[in-house]
C-alpha positions as CSV (number, residue, x, y, z in Angstrom):
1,X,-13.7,3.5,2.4
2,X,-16.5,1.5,0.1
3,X,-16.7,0.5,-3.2
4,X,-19.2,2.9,-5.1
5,X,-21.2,0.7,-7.7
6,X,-22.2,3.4,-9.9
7,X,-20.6,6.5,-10.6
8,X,-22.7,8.9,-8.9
9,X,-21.0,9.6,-5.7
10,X,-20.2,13.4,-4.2
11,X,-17.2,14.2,-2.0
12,X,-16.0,18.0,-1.5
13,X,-15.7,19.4,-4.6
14,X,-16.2,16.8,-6.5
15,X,-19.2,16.8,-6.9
16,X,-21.4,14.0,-8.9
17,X,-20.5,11.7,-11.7
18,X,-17.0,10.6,-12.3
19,X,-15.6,9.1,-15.9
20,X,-13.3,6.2,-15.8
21,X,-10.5,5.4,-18.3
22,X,-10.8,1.7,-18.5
23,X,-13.6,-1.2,-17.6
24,X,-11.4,-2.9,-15.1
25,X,-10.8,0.1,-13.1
26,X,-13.5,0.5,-10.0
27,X,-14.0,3.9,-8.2
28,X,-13.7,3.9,-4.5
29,X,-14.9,7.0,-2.5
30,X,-12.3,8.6,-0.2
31,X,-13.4,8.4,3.2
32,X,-14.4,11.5,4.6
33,X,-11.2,12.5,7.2
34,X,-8.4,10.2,6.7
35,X,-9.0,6.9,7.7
36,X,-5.7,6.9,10.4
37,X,-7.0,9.8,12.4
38,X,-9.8,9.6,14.9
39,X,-13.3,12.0,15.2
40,X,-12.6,14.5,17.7
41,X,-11.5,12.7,20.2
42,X,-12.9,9.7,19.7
43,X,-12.1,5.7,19.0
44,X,-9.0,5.5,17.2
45,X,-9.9,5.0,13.3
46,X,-9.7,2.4,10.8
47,X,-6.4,0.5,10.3
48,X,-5.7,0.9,6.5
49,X,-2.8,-0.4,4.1
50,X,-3.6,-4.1,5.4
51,X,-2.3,-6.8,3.0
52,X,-2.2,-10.3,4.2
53,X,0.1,-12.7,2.5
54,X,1.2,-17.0,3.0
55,X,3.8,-17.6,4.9
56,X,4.1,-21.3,5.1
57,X,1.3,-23.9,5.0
58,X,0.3,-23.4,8.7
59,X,0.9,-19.2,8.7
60,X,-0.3,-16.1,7.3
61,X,1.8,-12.3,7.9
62,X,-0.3,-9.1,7.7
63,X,0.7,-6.0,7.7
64,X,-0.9,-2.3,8.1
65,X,-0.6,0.9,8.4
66,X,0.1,2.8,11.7
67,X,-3.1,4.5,13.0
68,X,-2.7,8.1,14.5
69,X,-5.5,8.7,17.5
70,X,-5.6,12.0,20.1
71,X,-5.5,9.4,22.6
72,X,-2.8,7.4,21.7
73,X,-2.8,4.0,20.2
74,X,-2.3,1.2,22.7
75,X,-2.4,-2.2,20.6
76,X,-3.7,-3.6,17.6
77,X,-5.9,-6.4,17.5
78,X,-5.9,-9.0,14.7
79,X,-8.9,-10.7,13.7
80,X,-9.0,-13.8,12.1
81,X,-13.0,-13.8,10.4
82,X,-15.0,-12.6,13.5
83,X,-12.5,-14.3,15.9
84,X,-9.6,-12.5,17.7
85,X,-6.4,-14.2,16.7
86,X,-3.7,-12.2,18.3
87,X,-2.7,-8.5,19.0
88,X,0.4,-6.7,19.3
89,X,1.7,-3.8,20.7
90,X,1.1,0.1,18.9
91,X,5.0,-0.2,17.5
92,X,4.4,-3.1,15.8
93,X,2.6,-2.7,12.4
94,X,2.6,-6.7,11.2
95,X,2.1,-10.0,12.6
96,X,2.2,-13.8,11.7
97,X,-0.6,-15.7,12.6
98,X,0.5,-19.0,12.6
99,X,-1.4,-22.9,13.8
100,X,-3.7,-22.0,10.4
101,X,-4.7,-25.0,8.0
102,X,-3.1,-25.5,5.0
103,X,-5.2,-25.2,1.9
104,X,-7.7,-22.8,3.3
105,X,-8.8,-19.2,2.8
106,X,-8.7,-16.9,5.8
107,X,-10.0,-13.1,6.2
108,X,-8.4,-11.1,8.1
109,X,-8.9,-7.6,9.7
110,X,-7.4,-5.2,11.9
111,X,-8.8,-2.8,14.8
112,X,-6.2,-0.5,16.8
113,X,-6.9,-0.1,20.9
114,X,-6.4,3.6,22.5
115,X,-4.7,3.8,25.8
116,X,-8.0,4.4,27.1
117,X,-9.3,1.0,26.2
118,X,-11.7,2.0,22.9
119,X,-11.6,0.3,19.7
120,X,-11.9,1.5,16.7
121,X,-13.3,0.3,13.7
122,X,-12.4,-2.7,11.9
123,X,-10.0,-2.3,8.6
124,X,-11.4,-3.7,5.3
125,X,-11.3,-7.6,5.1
126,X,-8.2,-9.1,3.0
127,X,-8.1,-12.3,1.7
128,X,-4.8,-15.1,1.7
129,X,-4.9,-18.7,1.4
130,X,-2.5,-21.1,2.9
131,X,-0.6,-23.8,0.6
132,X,-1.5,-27.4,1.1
133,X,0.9,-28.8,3.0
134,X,3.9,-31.5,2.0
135,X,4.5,-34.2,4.4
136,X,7.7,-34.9,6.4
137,X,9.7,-31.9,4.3
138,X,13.3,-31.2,6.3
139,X,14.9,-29.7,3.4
140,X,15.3,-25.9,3.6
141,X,15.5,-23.4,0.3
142,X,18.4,-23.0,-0.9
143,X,20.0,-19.4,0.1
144,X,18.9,-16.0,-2.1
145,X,21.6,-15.3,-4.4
146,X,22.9,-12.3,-4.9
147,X,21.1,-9.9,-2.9
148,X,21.1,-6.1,-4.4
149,X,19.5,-2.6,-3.0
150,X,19.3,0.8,-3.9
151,X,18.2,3.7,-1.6
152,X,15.3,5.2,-3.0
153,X,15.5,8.6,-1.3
154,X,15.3,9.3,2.7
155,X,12.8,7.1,3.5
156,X,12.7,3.8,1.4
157,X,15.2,1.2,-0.3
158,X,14.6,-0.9,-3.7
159,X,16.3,-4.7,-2.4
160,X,15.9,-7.5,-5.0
161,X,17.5,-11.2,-5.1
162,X,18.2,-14.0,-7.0
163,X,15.2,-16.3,-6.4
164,X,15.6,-20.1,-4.1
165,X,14.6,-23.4,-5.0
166,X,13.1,-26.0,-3.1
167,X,12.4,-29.5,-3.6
168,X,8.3,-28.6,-3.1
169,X,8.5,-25.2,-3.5
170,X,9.4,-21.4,-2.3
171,X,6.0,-20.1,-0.4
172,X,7.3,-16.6,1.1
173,X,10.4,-14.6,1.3
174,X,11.4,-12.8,4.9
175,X,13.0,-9.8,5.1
176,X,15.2,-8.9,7.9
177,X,16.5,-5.5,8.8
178,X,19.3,-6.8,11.6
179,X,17.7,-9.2,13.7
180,X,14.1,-8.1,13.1
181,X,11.9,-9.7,10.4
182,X,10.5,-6.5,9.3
183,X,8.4,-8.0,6.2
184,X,7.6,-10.6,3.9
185,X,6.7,-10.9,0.5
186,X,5.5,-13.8,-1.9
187,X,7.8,-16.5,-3.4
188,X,6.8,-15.7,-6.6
189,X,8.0,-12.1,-5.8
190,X,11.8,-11.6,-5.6
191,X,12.1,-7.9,-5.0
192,X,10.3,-5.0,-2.6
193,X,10.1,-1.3,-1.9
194,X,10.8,-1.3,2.4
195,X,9.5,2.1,3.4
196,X,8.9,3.9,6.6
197,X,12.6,4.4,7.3
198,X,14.6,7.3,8.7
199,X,17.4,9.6,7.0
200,X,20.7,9.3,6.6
201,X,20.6,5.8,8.6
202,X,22.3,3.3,7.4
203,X,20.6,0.1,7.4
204,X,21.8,-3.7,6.5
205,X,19.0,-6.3,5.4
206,X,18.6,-10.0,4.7
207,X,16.2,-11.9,2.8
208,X,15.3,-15.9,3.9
209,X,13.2,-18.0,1.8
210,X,10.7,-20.2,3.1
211,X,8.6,-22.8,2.1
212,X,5.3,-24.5,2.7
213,X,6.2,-26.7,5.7
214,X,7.9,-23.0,7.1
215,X,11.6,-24.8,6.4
216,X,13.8,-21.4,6.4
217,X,16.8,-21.2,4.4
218,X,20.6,-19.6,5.1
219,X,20.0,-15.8,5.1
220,X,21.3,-14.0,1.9
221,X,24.3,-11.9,2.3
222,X,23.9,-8.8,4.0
223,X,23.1,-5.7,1.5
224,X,24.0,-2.7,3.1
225,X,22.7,0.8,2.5
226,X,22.1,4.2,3.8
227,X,19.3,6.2,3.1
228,X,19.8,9.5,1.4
229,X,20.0,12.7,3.8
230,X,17.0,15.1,4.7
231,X,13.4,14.5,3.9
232,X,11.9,13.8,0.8
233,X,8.6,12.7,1.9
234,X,9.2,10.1,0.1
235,X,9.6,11.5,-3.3
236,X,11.3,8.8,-4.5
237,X,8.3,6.5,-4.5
238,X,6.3,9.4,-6.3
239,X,4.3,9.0,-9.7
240,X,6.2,11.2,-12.0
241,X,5.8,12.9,-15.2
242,X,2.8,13.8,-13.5
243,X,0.1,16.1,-15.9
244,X,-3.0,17.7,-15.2
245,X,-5.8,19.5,-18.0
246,X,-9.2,20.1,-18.1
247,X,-12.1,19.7,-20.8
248,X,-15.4,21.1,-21.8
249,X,-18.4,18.1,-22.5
250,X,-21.8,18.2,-22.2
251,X,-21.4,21.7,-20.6
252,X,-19.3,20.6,-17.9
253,X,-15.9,20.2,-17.0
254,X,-13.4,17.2,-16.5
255,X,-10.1,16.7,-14.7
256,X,-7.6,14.9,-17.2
257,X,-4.5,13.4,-15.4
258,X,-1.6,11.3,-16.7
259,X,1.5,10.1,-15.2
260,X,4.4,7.8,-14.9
261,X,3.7,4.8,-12.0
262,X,6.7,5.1,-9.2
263,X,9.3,2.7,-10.5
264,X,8.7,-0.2,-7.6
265,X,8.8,-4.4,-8.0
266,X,5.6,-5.4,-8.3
267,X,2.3,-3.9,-9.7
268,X,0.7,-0.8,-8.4
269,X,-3.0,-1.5,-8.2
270,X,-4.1,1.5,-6.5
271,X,-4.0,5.3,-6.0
272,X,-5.2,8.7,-4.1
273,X,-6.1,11.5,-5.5
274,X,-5.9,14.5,-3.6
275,X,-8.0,17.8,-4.8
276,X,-7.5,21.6,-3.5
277,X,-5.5,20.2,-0.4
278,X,-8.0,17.1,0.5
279,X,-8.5,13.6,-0.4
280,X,-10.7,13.4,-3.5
281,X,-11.1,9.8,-5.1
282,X,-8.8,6.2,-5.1
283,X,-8.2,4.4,-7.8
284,X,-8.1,0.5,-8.0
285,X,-7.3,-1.7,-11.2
286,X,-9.1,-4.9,-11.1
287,X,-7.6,-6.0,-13.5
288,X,-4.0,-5.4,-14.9
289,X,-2.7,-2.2,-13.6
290,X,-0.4,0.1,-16.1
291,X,3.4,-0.4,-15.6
292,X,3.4,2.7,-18.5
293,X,1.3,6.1,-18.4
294,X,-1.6,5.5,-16.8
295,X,-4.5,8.1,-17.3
296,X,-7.8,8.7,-15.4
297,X,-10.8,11.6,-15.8
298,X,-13.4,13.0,-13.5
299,X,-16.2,15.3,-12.9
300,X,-15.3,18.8,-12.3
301,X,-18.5,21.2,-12.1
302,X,-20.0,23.5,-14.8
303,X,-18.8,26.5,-13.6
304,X,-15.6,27.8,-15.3
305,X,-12.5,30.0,-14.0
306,X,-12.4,27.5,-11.3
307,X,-9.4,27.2,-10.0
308,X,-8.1,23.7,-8.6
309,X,-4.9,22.1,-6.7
310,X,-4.2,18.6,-7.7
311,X,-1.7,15.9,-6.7
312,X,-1.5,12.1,-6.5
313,X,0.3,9.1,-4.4
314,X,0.5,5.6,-4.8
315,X,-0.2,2.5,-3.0
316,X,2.9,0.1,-3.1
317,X,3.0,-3.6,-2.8
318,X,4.0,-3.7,0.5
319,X,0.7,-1.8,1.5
320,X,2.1,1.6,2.4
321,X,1.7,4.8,0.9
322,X,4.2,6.2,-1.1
323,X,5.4,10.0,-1.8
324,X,2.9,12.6,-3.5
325,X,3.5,13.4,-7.1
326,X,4.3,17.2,-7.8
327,X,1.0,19.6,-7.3
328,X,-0.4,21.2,-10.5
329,X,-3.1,23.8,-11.1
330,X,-5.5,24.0,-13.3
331,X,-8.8,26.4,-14.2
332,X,-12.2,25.3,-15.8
333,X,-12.6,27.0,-19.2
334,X,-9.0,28.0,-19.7
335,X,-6.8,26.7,-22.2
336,X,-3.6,27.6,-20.5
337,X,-4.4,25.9,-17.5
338,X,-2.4,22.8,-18.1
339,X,0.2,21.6,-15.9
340,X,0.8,24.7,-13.6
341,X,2.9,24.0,-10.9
């Protein structure tokens, strides 16, 4: 996936120049097959949904998306700027790289390893930079207060808490799921969507603040939930009031969309589009994304009574994809093709 600089790019049917709603909102191209499958056969693909966040002075925790490849996914391998800094094993999805220095940017990227030893391509680069560190700090945070959770449908839960304090200051809050740390978010973040979980399961998590010298506090007290029956495929992180129209300019046409951001803590930055059944565009605000309707336009073709399929998903801030909107159908030229499901 790469940045397009001007808006000129053709994918499927899609094809040519594409209108966006907005200065601060750049156009990336979708990348051919999706980036989690490999090419017939060959080296795993491109790790994406990586987000790398501070964890203390001395540590950074990325996280990605699991890649799927006909030969199986062996490991991952974490690269810390052109150097290998650690790899786990294909269950595993995040990591904490740790003996860092404080006060400095890192880039990080991720390749997966198949079981027959080939790697794939790197992910894109993300960015985090440590703290400066605080010397001879013993004191933990203080516990989360009030820990609270909602099951967003099969396969996600809403937790939010109360937030810590520290004498220098709350860097990262860890979330456990039992035992297991299973993510972390910023300290200046006191809520998260955790996704990726299985039906009807009931699941009981814990949040631990931490600060710059990697003091943890008391975990919170256990919130307790179990995820809604069936699949959903993840509906309940869906964009909704979702709309679709076209119009007539210049003697072509344009794909209008509007809808409702998933309701998640934190800003959702980016976006897929998928047209007739295949990945189209992604949307990324540079700037600050709508927390109301958003809106967004593109290039159809000139041809009319064109009939097309489209649907959207969002990105959420802990870097996996959430559910797809509902599907509508539209035709180029006609007046009654808004919003058909």
């Amino acid at each position: 996936m790469r940045r397009v600089p001007e808006p000129t790019r053709r994918r499927g049917r899609v094809p040519g120049r594409v209108v966006a709603l907005g200065a601060a909102l750049a156009l990336l191209a979708a990348c051919g097959r999706g980036a989690a499958d490999d090419a017939e056969g060959g080296a795993p693909g491109a790790p994406t949904g990586v987000t790398a966040a501070a964890g203390s002075a001395t540590s950074v925790h990325v996280m990605w998306n699991a890649v799927v490849s006909s030969a199986g996914v062996r490991a991952y391998e974490v690269y810390r700027g052109t150097t290998k800094a650690t790899e786990v094993p294909a269950s595993e999805h995040m990591v904490d790289v740790t003996r860092l220095s404080p006060a400095t940017t890192y880039v990080f990227t991720v390749r997966a390893r198949d079981a027959e030893g080939r790697l794939g391509p790197r992910s894109a680069q993300v960015r985090a930079t440590t703290p400066a560190a605080v010397a001879a700090d013993r004191t933990a945070p203080t516990r989360p207060a009030s820990p609270r959770g909602r099951v967003v449908g099969s396969r996600a839960v809403q937790l939010s808490w109360s937030p810590s304090t520290d004498d220098r200051g709350v860097v990262s809050y860890d979330i456990h799921q039992g035992a297991a740390k299973i993510h972390s978010v910023s300290g200046s973040q006191t809520a998260t969507v955790v996704t990726g979980l299985r039906p009807h399961t009931r699941y009981t998590f814990t949040v631990r603040a931490r600060d710059a010298a990697g003091n943890l506090s008391v975990a919170s007290a256990p919130v307790r939930l179990t995820t809604a029956p069936g699949s959903d495929a993840g509906q309940g992180t869906a964009p909704t009031a979702f709309h679709a129209a076209t119009h007539r300019a210049d003697g072509a046409y344009y794909l209008d969309l509007d809808w409702v951001p998933p309701r998640v803590d934190g800003a959702v930055t980016e976006y897929q589009i998928e047209l007739d059944g295949r990945p189209a565009t992604s949307l990324v605000w540079g700037g600050t994304a709508p927390r109301g309707r958003a809106t967004y336009s593109f290039y159809l073709g000139r041809q009319a009574g064109v009939d097309h399929r489209v649907r959207l998903r969002a990105r959420l801030p802990d870097g996996t994809w959430g559910g797809f909107s509902a599907e509508r159908t539209v035709t180029t030229g006609t007046a009654s093709s808004q919003n058909r499901p």
